[in-house]
C-alpha positions as CSV (number, residue, x, y, z in Angstrom):
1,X,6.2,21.2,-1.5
2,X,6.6,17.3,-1.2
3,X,3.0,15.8,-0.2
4,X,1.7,13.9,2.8
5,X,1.5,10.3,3.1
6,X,-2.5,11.2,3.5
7,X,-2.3,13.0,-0.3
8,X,-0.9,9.7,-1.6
9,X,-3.5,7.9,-0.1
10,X,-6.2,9.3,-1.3
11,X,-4.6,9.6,-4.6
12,X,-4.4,5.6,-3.9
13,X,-7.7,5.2,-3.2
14,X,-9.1,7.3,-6.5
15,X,-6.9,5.4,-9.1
16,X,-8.2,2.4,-7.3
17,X,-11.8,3.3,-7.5
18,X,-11.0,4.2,-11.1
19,X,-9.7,0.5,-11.9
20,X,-12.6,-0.4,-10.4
21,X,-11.5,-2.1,-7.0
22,X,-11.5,-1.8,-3.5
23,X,-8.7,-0.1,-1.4
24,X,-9.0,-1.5,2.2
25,X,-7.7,0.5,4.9
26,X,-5.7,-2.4,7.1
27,X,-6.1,-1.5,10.8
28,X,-4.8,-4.1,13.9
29,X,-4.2,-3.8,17.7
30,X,-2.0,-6.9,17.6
31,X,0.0,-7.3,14.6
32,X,2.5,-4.4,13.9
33,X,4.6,-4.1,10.9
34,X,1.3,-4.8,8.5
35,X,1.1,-2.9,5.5
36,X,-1.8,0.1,5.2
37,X,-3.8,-1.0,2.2
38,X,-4.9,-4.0,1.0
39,X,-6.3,-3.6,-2.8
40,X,-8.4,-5.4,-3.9
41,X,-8.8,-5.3,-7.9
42,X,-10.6,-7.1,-11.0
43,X,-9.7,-10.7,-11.7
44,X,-9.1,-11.5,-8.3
45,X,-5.9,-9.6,-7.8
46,X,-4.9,-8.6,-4.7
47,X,-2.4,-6.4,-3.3
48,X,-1.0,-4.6,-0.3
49,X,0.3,-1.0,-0.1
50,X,2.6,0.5,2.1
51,X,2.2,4.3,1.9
52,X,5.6,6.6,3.1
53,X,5.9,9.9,2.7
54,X,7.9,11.1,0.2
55,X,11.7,9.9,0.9
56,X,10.5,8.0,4.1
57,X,11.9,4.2,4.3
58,X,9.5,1.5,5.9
59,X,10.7,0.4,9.3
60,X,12.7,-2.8,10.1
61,X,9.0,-4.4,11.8
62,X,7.6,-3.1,8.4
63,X,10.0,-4.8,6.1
64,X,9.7,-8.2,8.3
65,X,6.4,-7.8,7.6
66,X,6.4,-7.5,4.2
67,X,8.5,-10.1,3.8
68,X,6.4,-12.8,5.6
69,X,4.1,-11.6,3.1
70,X,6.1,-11.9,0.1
71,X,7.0,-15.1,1.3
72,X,3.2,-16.3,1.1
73,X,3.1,-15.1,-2.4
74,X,1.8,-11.5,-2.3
75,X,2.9,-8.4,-4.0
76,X,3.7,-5.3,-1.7
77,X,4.2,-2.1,-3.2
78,X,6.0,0.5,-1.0
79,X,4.8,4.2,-2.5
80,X,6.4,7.8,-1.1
81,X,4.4,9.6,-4.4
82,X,1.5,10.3,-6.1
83,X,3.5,8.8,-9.5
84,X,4.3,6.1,-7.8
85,X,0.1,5.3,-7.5
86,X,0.6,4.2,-11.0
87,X,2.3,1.2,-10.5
88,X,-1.2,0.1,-9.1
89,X,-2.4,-2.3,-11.8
């Protein structure tokens, strides 16, 4: 059985807690498209999450979105596993 989107997340939020950061849950009534986490780890590194169920592509207001973002210089990390929580670093 594949899991939710909610298992990945909280499996995001324990390796985060582990690492010894923050994982911020990203919540807006007038900006669609943003990513669902921001983490915030050690050092001063920062990072947003987009969390998809397994198999589940980000939507085209998503992906402008994360673009504008990577545009500014941050790193988005689109996740559809609980593997996939270890590229959290």
């Amino acid at each position: 059985m594949k899991p939710a989107e909610r298992d990945i997340e909280n499996r995001l939020n324990d390796h985060v807690k582990a690492l010894g950061g923050l994982s911020l849950k990203l919540t807006t009534l007038h900006t669609t498209g943003l990513p669902d986490r921001l983490c915030l780890l050690p050092g001063g590194r920062c990072l947003f999450v987009e969390l998809k169920a397994p198999g589940k592509k980000p939507r085209k207001i998503q992906t402008y979105m994360h673009n504008k973002l990577r545009g500014l210089g941050f790193k988005i990390l689109i996740i559809d596993s609980k593997e996939g929580v270890k590229d959290v670093k």
